[in-house]
C-alpha positions as a printed Julia matrix, in Angstrom:
395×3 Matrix{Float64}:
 165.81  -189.9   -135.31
 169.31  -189.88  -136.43
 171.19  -186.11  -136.99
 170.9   -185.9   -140.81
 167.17  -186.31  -140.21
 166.84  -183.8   -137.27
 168.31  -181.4   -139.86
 166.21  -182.22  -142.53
 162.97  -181.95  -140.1
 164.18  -178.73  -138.95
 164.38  -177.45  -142.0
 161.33  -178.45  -143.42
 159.98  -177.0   -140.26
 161.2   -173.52  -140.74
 160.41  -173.11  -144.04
 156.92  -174.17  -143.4
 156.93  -171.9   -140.52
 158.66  -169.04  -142.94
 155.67  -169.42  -145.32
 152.61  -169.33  -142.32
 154.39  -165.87  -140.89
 154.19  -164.56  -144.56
 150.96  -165.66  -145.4
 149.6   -164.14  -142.12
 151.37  -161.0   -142.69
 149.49  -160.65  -146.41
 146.38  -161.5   -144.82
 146.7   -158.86  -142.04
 147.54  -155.96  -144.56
 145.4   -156.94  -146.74
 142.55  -156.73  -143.89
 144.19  -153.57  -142.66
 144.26  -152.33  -146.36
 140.12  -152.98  -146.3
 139.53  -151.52  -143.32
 141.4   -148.55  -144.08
 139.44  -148.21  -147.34
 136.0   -148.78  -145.81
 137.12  -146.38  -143.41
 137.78  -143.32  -146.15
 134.33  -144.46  -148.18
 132.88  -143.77  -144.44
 134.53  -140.18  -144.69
 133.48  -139.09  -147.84
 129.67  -140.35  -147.01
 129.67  -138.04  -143.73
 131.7   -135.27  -146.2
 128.52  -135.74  -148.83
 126.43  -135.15  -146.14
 127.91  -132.23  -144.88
 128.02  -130.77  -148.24
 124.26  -131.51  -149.44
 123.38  -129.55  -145.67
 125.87  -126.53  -146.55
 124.05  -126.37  -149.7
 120.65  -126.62  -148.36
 121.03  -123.91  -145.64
 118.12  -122.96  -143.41
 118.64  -119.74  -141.54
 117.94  -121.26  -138.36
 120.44  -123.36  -138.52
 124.56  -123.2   -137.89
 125.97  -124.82  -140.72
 129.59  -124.45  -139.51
 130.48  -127.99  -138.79
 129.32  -129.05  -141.98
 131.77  -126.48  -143.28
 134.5   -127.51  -140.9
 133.76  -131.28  -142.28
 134.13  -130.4   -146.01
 137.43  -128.35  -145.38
 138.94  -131.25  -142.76
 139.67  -133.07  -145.99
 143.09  -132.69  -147.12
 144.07  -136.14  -148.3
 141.42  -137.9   -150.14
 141.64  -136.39  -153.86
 137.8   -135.57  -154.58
 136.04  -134.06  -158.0
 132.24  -132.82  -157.89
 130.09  -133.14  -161.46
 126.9   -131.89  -162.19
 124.44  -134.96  -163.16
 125.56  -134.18  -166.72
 128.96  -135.2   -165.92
 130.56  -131.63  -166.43
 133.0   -130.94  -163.68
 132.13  -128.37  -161.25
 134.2   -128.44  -158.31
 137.58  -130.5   -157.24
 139.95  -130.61  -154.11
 143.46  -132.18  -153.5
 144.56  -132.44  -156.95
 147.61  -130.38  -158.85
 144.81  -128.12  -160.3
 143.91  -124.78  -157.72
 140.34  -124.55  -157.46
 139.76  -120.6   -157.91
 138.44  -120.95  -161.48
 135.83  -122.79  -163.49
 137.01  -126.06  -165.02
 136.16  -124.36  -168.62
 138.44  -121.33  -167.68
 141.5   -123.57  -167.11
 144.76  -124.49  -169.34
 144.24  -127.24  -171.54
 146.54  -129.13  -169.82
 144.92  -128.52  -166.61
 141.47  -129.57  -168.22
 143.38  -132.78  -169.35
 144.76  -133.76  -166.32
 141.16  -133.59  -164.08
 139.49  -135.42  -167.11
 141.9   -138.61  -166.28
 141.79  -138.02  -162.62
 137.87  -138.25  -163.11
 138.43  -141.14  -165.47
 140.64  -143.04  -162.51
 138.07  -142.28  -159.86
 135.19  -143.68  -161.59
 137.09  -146.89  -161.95
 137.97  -147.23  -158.35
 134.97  -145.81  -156.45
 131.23  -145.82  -156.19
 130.3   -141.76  -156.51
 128.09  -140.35  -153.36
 125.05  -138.39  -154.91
 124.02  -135.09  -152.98
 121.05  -133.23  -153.81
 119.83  -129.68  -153.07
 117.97  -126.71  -154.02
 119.67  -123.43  -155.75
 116.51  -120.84  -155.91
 113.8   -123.48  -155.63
 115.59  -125.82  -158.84
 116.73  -129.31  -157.68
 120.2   -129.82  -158.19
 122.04  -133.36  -158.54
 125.39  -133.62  -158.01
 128.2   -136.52  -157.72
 130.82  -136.62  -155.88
 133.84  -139.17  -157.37
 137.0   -139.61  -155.27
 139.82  -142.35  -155.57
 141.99  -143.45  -152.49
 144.46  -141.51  -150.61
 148.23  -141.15  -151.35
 148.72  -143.42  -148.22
 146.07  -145.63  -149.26
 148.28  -146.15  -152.89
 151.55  -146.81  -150.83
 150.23  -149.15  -148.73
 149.12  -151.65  -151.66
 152.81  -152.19  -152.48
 153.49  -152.61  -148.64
 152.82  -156.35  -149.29
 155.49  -156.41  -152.4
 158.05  -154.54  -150.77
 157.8   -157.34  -147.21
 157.66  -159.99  -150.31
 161.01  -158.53  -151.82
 162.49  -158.59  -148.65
 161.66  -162.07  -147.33
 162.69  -162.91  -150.91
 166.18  -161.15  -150.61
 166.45  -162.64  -146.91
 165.54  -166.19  -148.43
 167.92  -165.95  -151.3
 170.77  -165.29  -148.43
 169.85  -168.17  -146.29
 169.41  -170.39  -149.17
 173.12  -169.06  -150.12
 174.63  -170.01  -146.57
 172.74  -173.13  -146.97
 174.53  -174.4   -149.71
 177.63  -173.24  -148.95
 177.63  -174.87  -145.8
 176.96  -177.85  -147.61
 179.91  -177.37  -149.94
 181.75  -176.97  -147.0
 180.74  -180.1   -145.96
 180.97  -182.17  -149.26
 184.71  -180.6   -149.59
 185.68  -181.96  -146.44
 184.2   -185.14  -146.73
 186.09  -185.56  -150.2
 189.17  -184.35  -148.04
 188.57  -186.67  -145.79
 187.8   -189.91  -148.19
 191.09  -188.71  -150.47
 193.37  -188.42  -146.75
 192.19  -192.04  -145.98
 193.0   -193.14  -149.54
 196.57  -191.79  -149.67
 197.01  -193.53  -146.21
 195.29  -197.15  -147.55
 197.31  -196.8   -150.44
 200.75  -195.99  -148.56
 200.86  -199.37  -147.17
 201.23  -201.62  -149.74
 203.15  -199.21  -151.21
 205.84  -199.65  -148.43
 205.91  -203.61  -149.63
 206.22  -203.16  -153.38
 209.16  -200.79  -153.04
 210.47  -203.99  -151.39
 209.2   -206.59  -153.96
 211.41  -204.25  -156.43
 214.41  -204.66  -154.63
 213.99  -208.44  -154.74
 212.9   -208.65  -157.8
 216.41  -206.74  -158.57
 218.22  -209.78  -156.2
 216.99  -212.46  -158.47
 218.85  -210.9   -161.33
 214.75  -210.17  -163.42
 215.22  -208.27  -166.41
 216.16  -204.7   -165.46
 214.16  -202.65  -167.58
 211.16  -204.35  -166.64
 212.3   -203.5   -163.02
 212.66  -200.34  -163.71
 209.22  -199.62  -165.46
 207.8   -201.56  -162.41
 209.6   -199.23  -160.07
 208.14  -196.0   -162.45
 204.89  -197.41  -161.73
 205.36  -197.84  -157.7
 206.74  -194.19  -158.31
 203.93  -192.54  -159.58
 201.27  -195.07  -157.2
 203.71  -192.82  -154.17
 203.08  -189.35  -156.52
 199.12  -190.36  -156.45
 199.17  -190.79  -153.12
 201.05  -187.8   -152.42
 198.43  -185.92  -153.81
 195.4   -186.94  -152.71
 196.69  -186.19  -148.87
 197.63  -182.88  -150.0
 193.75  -182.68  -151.02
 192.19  -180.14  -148.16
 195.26  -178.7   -146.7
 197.37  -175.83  -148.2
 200.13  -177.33  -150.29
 203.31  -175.95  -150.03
 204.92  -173.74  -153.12
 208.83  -174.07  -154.56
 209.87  -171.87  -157.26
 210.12  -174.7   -160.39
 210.23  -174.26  -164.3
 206.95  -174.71  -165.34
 208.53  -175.87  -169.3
 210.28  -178.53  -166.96
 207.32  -179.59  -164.96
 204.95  -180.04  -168.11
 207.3   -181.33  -170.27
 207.9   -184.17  -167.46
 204.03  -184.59  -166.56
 203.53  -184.81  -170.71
 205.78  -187.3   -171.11
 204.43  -190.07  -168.49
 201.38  -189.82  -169.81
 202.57  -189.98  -174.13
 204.36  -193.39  -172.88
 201.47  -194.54  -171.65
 198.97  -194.01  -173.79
 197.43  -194.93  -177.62
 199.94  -195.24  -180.35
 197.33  -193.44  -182.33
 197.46  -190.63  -180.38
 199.88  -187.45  -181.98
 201.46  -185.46  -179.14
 203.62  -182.58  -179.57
 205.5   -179.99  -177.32
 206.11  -176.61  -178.24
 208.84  -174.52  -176.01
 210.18  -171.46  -177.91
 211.67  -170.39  -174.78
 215.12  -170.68  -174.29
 215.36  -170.02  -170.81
 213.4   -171.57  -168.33
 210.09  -170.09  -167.24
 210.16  -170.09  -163.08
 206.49  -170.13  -161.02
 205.37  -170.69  -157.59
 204.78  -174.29  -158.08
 203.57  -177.65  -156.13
 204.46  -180.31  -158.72
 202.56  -182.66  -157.58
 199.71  -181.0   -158.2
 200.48  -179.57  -161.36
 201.21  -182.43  -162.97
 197.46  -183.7   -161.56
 196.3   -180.88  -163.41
 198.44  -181.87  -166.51
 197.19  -185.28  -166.95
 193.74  -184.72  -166.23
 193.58  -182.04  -169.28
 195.56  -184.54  -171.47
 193.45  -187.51  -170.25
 189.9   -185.53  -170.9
 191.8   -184.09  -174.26
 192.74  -188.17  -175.44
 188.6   -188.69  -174.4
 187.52  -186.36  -176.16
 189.21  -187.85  -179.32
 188.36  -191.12  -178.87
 192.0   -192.19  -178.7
 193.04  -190.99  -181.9
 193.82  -187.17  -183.08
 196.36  -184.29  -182.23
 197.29  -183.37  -178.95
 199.73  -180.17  -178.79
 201.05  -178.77  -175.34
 202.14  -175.06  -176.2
 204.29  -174.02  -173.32
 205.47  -169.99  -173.52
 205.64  -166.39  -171.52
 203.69  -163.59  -171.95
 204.76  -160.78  -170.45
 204.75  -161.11  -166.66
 202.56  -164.56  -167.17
 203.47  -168.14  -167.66
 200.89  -170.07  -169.96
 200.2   -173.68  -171.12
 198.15  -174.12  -173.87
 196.93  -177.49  -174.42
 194.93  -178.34  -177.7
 193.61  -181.11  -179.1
 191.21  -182.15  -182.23
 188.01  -184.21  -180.15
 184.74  -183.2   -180.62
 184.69  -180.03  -179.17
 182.36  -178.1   -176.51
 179.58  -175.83  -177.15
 179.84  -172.39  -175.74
 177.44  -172.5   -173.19
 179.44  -175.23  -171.74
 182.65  -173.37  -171.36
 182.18  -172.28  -167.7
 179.4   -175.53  -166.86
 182.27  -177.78  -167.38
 184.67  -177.16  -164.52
 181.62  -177.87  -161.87
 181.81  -180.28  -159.39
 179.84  -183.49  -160.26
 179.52  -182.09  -164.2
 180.83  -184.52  -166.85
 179.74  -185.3   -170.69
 181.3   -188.76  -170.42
 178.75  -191.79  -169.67
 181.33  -192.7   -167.02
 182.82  -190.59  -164.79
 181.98  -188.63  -162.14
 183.31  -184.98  -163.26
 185.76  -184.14  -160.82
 188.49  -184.06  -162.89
 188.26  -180.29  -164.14
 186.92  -179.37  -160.74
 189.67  -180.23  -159.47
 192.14  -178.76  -162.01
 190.15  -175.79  -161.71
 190.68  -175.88  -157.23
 194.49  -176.67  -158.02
 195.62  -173.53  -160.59
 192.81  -171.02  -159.5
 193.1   -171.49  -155.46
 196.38  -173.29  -154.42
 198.57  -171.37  -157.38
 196.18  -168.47  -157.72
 196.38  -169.05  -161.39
 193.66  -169.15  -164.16
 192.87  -172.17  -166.28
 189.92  -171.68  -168.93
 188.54  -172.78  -172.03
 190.46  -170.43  -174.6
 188.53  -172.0   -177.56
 186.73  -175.0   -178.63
 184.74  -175.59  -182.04
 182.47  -178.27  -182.47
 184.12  -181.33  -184.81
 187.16  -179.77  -184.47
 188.75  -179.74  -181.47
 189.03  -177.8   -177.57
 191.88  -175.54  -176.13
 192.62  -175.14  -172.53
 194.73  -172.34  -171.12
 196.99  -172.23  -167.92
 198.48  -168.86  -166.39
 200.24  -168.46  -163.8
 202.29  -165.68  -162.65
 206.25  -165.76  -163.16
 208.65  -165.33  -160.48
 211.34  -162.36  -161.05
């Protein structure tokens, strides 16, 4: 058995294992919570008893344990009725028992009606008779379970809340874990591709240079050399993928303006772009252009998408107050609301192709390397999607 299946066995294991401890836990207090029961219906028979004997004295006989036995209870809430169902005595219940029921407040009168109500629903009454100057008297007793009795029914929901809350945490740690593990085995896959890629890199730089000895047209040199460029620029950023990237203070007008225009000459004629600076000084921010300008061209590449290669695409660039921010528009189709925080997760992507890392990783680049913000500021369906950038400015 290989280690990704050990894991997966164990896992299995433990939650099987998780669910047999529970399930023998609400069998036990459920047995315990029988047991207990049959236990007070065994009390309140020997407490019938002892009443129908203190009611059927014989002079002969001491009667004081029978009184002992009806005054020993002091938990189980108990009301006597005649055989007419008119209440004649009661015991451990918010009503004293020093008057007749029809003596008390309404209220009073009320409140041992639904008590009586509750008890006849829960319990079987124990029937007592006896003699009162030679006349046979029947009587009922009707008593409902214990205050202790009550809390331990919801002992079974309060363990179930808590092995709930414990499993929500360990599923939590789970999948983190996991993340942890899928992040560094993208880090690892995009430091192996910036290295694969640096190679041949090294030997175009010196096919330009040769190309440049044979006298070849220079402008087609030097959009060949542009090219190798930015092949070096993606390479630079994928090893900079799972390791802190370092910070220089740059103009962010400078940086988007520069990222914004590799990507206008390279793309469909049809295609509108715009930039909008008001500013007239330049706008400084902790910056790693590199991956800005990752984070540029993947909102400008998703924006183009999202119009099908023909629209408006503006790139607003401006400070507000102590905040740098890029606004990026364009008029595609547009995102419904519920997708405006759905769209920047790993793996998440509207496209047929594609694997939706794009604004995952725009979102890891401004939000956790530049401790930025980049969100949907508004989108409309049919007419178009705005992202927004901040990031703090430097004094």
């Amino acid at each position: 058995m290989n280690f990704p299946d050990y894991k997966t066995t164990l896992k299995w294991v433990l939650i099987v294992a998780s669910f047999l401890i529970v399930a023998l836990i609400l069998w036990n207090t459920n047995q315990f919570f029988r047991k207990f029961k049959n236990e007070e219906r065994l009390k309140m028979e020997v407490l019938a008893t002892a009443y129908e004997n203190f009611n059927n004295p014989d002079l002969d006989v001491d009667i004081s344990l029978e009184n002992k036995i009806i005054e020993s209870n002091k938990s189980i809430p108990m009301i006597i009725t005649y055989d007419n169902g008119d209440i004649f005595r009661w015991a451990n219940l918010d009503v004293t028992n020093s008057k007749k029921f029809t003596s008390l407040p309404v209220d009073d009168r009320l409140y041992l009606s639904r008590q009586l109500i509750k008890m006849k629903e829960e319990n079987e009454p124990l029937v007592v008779h006896y003699k009162v100057d030679n006349v046979n008297v029947t009587q009922n007793i009707y008593y409902r379970d214990s205050d202790l009795l009550n809390k331990l029914q919801f002992y079974p929901l309060g363990l179930l809340l808590i092995l709930l809350l414990f499993g929500t945490i360990i599923y939590l740690v789970f999948q983190q874990n996991k993340i942890a593990e899928q992040n560094k085995l993208w880090a690892g896959m995009a430091k192996e591709t910036a290295h694969q890629i640096g190679t041949p890199l090294s030997s175009m730089l010196g096919w330009v240079e040769l190309l440049r000895l044979e006298n070849t047209n220079e402008d087609i040199v030097n959009e060949i050399e542009k090219d190798v460029s930015r092949l070096n620029t993606i390479a630079d950023r994928f090893s900079k993928i799972g390791s802190i990237p370092k910070l220089t203070k740059q103009d962010i007008v400078e940086e988007t303006r520069n990222a914004f225009d590799y990507i206008q000459s390279r793309s469909f004629k049809q295609i509108d772009f715009k930039f909008i600076n008001n500013e007239d000084n330049p706008i400084f921010v902790d910056l790693n252009e590199q991956l800005y300008s990752w984070v540029i061209e993947n909102l400008v590449k998703n924006a183009i998408d999202a119009m099908q290669g023909k629209g408006k695409l503006t790139i607003t660039v401006f400070q507000d107050n102590s905040y740098a921010k890029v606004l990026i528009t364009d008029t595609g189709k547009g995102l419904p609301k519920r997708l405006h925080r759905q769209i920047f997760d790993p793996g998440y992507t509207t496209k047929k192709r594609g694997w939706g890392l794009g604004l995952s990783l725009a979102k890891r680049i401004i939000e956790d390397y530049h401790k930025g913000r980049i969100y949907i500021k508004k989108s409309e369906m049919g007419i178009g999607t705005s992202f927004m950038i901040e990031l703090k400015v430097l004094p």
